[in-house]
C-alpha positions, 0 to 999 in steps of 0.5 A: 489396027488401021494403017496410018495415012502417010502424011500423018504417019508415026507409028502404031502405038504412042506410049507417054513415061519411060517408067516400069508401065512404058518400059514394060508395055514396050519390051512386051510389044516388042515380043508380041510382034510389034514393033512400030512404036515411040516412048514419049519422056518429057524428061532427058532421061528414062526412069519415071519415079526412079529416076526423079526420085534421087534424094537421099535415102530413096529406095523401095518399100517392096523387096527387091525380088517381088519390084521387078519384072517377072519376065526379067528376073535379076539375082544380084540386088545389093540388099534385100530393099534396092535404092533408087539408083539400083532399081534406075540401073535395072530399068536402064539395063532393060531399055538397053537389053531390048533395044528400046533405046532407039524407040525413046524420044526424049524431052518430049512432053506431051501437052494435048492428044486428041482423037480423030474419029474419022480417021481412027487415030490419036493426034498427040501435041508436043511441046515444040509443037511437033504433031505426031498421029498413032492408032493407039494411044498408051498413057504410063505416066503414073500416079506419083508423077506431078509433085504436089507443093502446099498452097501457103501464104507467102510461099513465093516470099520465101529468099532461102533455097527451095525444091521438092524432095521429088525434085530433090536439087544435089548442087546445095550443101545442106552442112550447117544449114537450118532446114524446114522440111514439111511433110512426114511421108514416105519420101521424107522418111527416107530423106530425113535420116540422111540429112540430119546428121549434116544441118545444125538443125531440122523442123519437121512440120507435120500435118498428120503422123504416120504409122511407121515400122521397122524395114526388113532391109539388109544386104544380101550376104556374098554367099547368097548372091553367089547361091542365086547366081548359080541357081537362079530359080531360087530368086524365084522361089524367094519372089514367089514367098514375098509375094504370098506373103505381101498377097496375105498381108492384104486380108487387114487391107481388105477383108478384115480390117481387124487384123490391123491391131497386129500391125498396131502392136508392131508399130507401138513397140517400134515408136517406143524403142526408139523415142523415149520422150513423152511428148514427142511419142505423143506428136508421132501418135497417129489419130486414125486408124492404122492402114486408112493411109499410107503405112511406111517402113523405116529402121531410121526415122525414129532414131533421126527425130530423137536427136537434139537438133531436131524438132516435130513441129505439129502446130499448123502452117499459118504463113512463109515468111522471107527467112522463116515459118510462121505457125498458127500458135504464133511462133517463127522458125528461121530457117535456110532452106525449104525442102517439101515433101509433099508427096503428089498430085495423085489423083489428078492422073494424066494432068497436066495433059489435055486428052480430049476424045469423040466429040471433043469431050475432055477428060477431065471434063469426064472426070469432074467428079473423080477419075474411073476406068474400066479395070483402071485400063480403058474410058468411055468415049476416049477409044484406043486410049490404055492406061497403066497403072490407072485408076484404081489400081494402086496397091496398098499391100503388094507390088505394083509391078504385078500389076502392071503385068496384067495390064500389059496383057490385057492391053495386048488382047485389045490390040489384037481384038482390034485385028481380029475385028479388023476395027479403026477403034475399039470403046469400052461401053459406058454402062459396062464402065459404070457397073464396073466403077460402082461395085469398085466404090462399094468395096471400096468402102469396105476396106481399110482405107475408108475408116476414117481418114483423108489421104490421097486415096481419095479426092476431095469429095471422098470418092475412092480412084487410087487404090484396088479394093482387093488382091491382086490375084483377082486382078490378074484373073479379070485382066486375063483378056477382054471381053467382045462384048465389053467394047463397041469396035467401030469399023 
């Protein structure tokens, strides 16, 4: 890499998000030998999703051993599914382990990063106004940062409290409230359970039922915990079978679709156990097929929607008034307070931030008709620019943190491609992009997400840029380093 002129000087690398990407990426510079680099967080505090997240019932969807760095393996998870707060500690035990504090700015947002092709580098704008300049720009801010709010008339009308469950607001008491909650994703299926018991009464409008089943969580026993203390290995040997058979149940995602109806007959058994209503079963009855988008997990939910101060709303929204919704069907619910849990603008990417490469192309201008990367790392025109989890490398079937790790070492051989060629930046080529992106289309349409349903896999347009059409082990085997040939390194 070049060196940077003083006047501008920074670092060597910039990482935007202080999520599992940036932390990662960082501890992983670190033990390559780099260690001029700044984190960039626009909040006051490490985590990304796991820290915004802290509604209650947060927790992961994938167990505790596989949703952790290989390279930092922690033996003491309090249950088989960590919370929130666990995997916040774990995340700060990691900053703190490798000494990324000092690396960290906080409340730094970054508003605009721009590309200086004469002098190789990446201006990057802050929020203050502060310039800061790097050779090599990493993005980690994520799929599932910018919360989505629905575009409702009369929304802003609204004199009851209102937050996001991404921006979940801990100073309200929810007791004797009556509360809206719109949206039946993942995050409310975990939020929901822990505040039923506590309002006088809880609408939950939903717009899509999903497919939910039974979550394999329980804490771990003390003699288990004990067992992985002194043998470490066998938290190991437990991440290497979850992980087999996460990698396995990714067969119904991708290559057989057909598969799905074993999963259809768990989902039927578990929504029967708990909801014994006819027409409330009939409300939590998806219209599509299994898998086409997001499955969840919970042992909670149901029995929540079942009790009497609860009710399933699926008539649509039509308009917010001051004190109450109001759906299509003509009907007025009064409520206190209005909780979204309306998951994120998922394919927007690294909005809202202005990136703009050689020639002043914008990207979003490059990604007007739907976000693409080369491996979901790299962009034409924006040299030196690596994302992390980015497009087309969600999971519907494992853990993301695996793939994170391959990227973290292909981004490591771009940078020392970038030494080796002794180059001011590196390209990835626009047709080696575009052969990449169209086979990912058409596999895409072969996997179970395309069966027949909108979600935020996709974009409006129908164009696949969230999810890997295949396994991760396939990943991890075209990320194993890059290719010459794939790039224009510029000197």
């Amino acid at each position: 890499m070049p060196n940077i002129p003083q006047a501008s000087q920074s670092c060597q690398v910039l990482i935007i998000g202080t999520g599992f990407g940036g932390l990662g990426m960082a501890i992983q510079l670190q033990k390559s030998g780099i260690s001029d680099f700044i984190l960039l967080e626009k909040a006051d505090a490490i985590g990304g999703t796991w820290r915004d997240n802290s509604y209650p019932g947060a927790a992961c969807d994938v167990p505790s051993h596989l949703y952790s760095y290989s390279f930092e393996p922690k033996t003491d998870w309090s249950r088989k599914f960590a919370p929130q707060a666990e995997i916040h500690a774990y995340m700060q035990h990691c900053v703190d382990k490798y000494g990324l504090a000092k690396h960290v700015r906080l409340r730094s947002e970054v508003i605009s990063a721009a590309f200086d092709e004469a002098a190789g580098l990446w201006r990057v704008t802050l929020g203050n106004g502060e310039e800061l300049a790097a050779p090599v720009l990493i993005s980690a801010c994520g799929q599932l940062n910018q919360p989505a709010y629905p575009a409702l008339p009369g929304i802003d009308q609204f004199q009851g409290q209102a937050f996001h469950s991404a921006r979940w607001r801990q100073d309200i008491d929810l007791s004797g409230k009556r509360v809206a909650v719109i949206g039946t994703g993942a995050s409310a299926i975990q939020f929901v359970p822990l505040i039923q018991p506590k309002v006088v009464q809880l609408q939950l409008f939903q717009r899509s039922p999903a497919y939910v089943l039974a979550k394999p969580d329980r804490h771990y026993r003390a003699w288990e915990l004990a067992l992985m203390r002194r043998m470490p290995w066998l938290q190991l040997i437990d991440r290497g079978f979850e992980y087999l058979y996460h990698e396995v149940r990714g067969l119904a995602f991708i290559s057989m679709p057909w598969l799905m109806k074993v999963y259809r007959f768990s989902f039927e058994r578990h929504l029967n156990q708990h909801i014994r209503d006819p027409h409330l079963r009939a409300q939590l009855q998806p219209d599509y097929p299994m898998g086409c988008k997001r499955i969840l997990i919970s042992n909670d939910f149901y029995p929540a929607l079942a009790q009497p101060n609860v009710s399933v709303i699926s008539s649509a929204i039509s308009r917010v008034s001051a004190d109450a919704i109001i759906t299509a069907d003509g009907r007025e619910h009064p409520c206190d307070v209005l909780i979204y849990g309306t998951g994120f603008a998922a394919t927007d990417f690294l909005a809202p931030m202005r990136i703009r490469g050689l020639g002043g192309l914008e990207l979003n201008q490059a990604w007007q008709d739907g976000a693409e990367a080369y491996k979901g790392i790299s962009v034409n025109g924006f040299p030196n620019l690596f994302i992390l989890y980015g497009p087309n490398t969600n999971l519907g079937h494992n853990s993301i943190i695996y793939m994170l790790e391959s990227q973290f070492r292909y981004v490591l051989g771009c940078l020392s491609l970038l030494r080796a060629q002794n180059a001011r930046y590196m390209d990835v080529k626009a047709p080696v992009q575009q052969r990449f992106n169209q086979r990912i289309q058409v596999r895409s349409h072969r996997t179970i997400w395309e069966q027949g349903c909108t979600s935020w896999y996709k974009t409006a347009s129908g164009k696949s840029t969230n999810n890997w059409p295949g396994y991760t082990i396939t990943y991890r085997l075209q990320t194993q380093a890059p290719a010459l040939a794939d790039y224009d390194c510029i000197r």
